[in-house]
N, C-alpha and C positions, 0 to 999 in steps of 0.2 A: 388901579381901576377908578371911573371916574364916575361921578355920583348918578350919574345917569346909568352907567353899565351896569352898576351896584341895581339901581331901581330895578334896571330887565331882567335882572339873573336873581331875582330875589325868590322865597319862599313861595312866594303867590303865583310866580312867571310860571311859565309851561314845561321850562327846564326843570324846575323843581317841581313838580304836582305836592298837594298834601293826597297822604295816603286815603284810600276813603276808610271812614266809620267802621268798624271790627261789631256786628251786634253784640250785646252783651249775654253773660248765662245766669241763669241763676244756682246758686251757693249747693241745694240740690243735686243739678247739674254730673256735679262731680265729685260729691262727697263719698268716700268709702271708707270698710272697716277692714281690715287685715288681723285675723288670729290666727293664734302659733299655741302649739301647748310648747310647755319648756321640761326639756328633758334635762340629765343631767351631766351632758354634753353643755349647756348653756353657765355653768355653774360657775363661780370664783374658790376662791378657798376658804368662803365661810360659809359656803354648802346654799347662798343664794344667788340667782340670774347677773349675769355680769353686767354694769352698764351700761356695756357696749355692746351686748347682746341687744340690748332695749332700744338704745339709740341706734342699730342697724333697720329694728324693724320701723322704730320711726319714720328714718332717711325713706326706707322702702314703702312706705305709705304713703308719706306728702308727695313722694316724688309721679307714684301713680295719680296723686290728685291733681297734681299740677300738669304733669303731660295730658292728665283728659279735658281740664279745664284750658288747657291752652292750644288743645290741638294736634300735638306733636311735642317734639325733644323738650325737655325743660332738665336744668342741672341745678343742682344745689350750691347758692351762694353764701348764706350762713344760717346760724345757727343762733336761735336768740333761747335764754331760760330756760334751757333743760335744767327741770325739775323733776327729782325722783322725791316721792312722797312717803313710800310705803317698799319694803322690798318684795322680792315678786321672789318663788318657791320651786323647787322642780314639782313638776306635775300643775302649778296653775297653768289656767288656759287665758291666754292674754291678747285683749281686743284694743289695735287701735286704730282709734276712730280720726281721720281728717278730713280737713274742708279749707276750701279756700277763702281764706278771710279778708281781704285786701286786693287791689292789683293797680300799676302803673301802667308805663305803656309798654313794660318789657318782663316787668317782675311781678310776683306774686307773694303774698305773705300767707300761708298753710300754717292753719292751726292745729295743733294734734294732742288728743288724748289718750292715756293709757291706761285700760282698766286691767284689771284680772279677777279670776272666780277661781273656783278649787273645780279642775274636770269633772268629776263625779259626783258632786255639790249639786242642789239649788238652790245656792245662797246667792244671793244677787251679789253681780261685780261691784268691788270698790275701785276708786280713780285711785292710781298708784303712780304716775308721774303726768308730765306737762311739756309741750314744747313748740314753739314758735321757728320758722322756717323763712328762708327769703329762696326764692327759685329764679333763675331769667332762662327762658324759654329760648332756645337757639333753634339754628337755622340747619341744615346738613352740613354747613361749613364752619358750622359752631358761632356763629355771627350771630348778634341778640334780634330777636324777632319780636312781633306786636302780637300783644296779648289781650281775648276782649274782657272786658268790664265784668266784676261780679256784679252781679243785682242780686242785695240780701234781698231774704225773702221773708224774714221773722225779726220781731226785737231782739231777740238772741243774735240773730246774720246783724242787722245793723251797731248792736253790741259791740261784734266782735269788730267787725269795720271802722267803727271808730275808733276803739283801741288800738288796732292797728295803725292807723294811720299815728298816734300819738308814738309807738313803738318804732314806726319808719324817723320820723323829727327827730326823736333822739338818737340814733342809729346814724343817721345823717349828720349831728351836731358832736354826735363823742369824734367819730372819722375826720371831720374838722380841725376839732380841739387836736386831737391827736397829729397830724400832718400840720396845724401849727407850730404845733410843739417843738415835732421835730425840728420842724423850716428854723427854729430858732435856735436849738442846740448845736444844729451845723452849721450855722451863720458865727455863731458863739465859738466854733471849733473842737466841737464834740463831737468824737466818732464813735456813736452807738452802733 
């Protein structure tokens, strides 16, 4: 192609349009809580909630937060610092709280909180785990689609935004380092 065809067919030309502007939402927007009491169907075999009980209803949270803030499908691409703090009981009633804290042009980073109280209690909840979420928002053919902008609304929303973005860099640079790595080990004639 010649540097003139290149100029026609470029991003700017008519073939290509830029998509228009996605308004943005605010952090609000789409924030929810999802509680569960935990029965002892939930249990491992040291008589507390299994992690992965926990880490279910997570997924099931951010994933609501992300498909309202993005409009439609959104899937879970990973999974950053799940932290369990505190173990969770048969009979707590356990709230978790997420919000979308970041977004690109496809993904989203969903922050989530996990509290618990004792059902019959009114002792106020303590934070019993922690966990950071990456979503990309698809299309009906599963194809990654555009996502609009959070607009924090609180020093707490900008908070977390920032951090996020710090959390994305690195996430970005480990993925690097690693696919380095490998590119090296196989060049070297390492079959990991």
């Amino acid at each position: 192609m010649t540097d003139q065809a290149t100029a026609a067919v470029g991003p700017e030309s008519p073939e290509f349009p830029e998509p228009p502007e996605i308004p943005g939402k605010p952090t609000s927007a789409s924030r929810t809580t999802l509680s569960h009491i935990m029965t002892q169907a939930d249990t491992n075999l040291l008589g507390t909630v299994h992690g992965g009980v926990i880490m279910k209803l997570v997924d099931d949270a951010a994933g609501a937060v992300a498909g309202r803030h993005s409009g439609g499908p959104a899937v879970t691409a990973s999974m950053d610092e799940m932290a369990f703090l505190e173990p969770v009981r048969v009979g707590d009633l356990v709230h978790v709280k997420a919000q979308v804290n970041w977004t690109g042009r496809t993904s989203m980073e969903v922050g989530v909180r996990v509290l618990a109280e004792r059902w019959n209690e009114s002792t106020p909840a303590t934070q019993v785990g922690s966990a950071y979420l990456v979503f990309a928002a698809v299309d009906a053919d599963g194809r990654p689609r555009r996502v609009p902008p959070v607009l924090p609304e609180t020093e707490r929303d900008e908070r977390r935004y920032q951090e996020a973005q710090i959390r994305r860099t690195h996430r970005l640079a480990r993925r690097r380092a690693i696919k380095e790595l490998r590119e090296k080990r196989a060049a070297e004639g390492f079959d990991d």
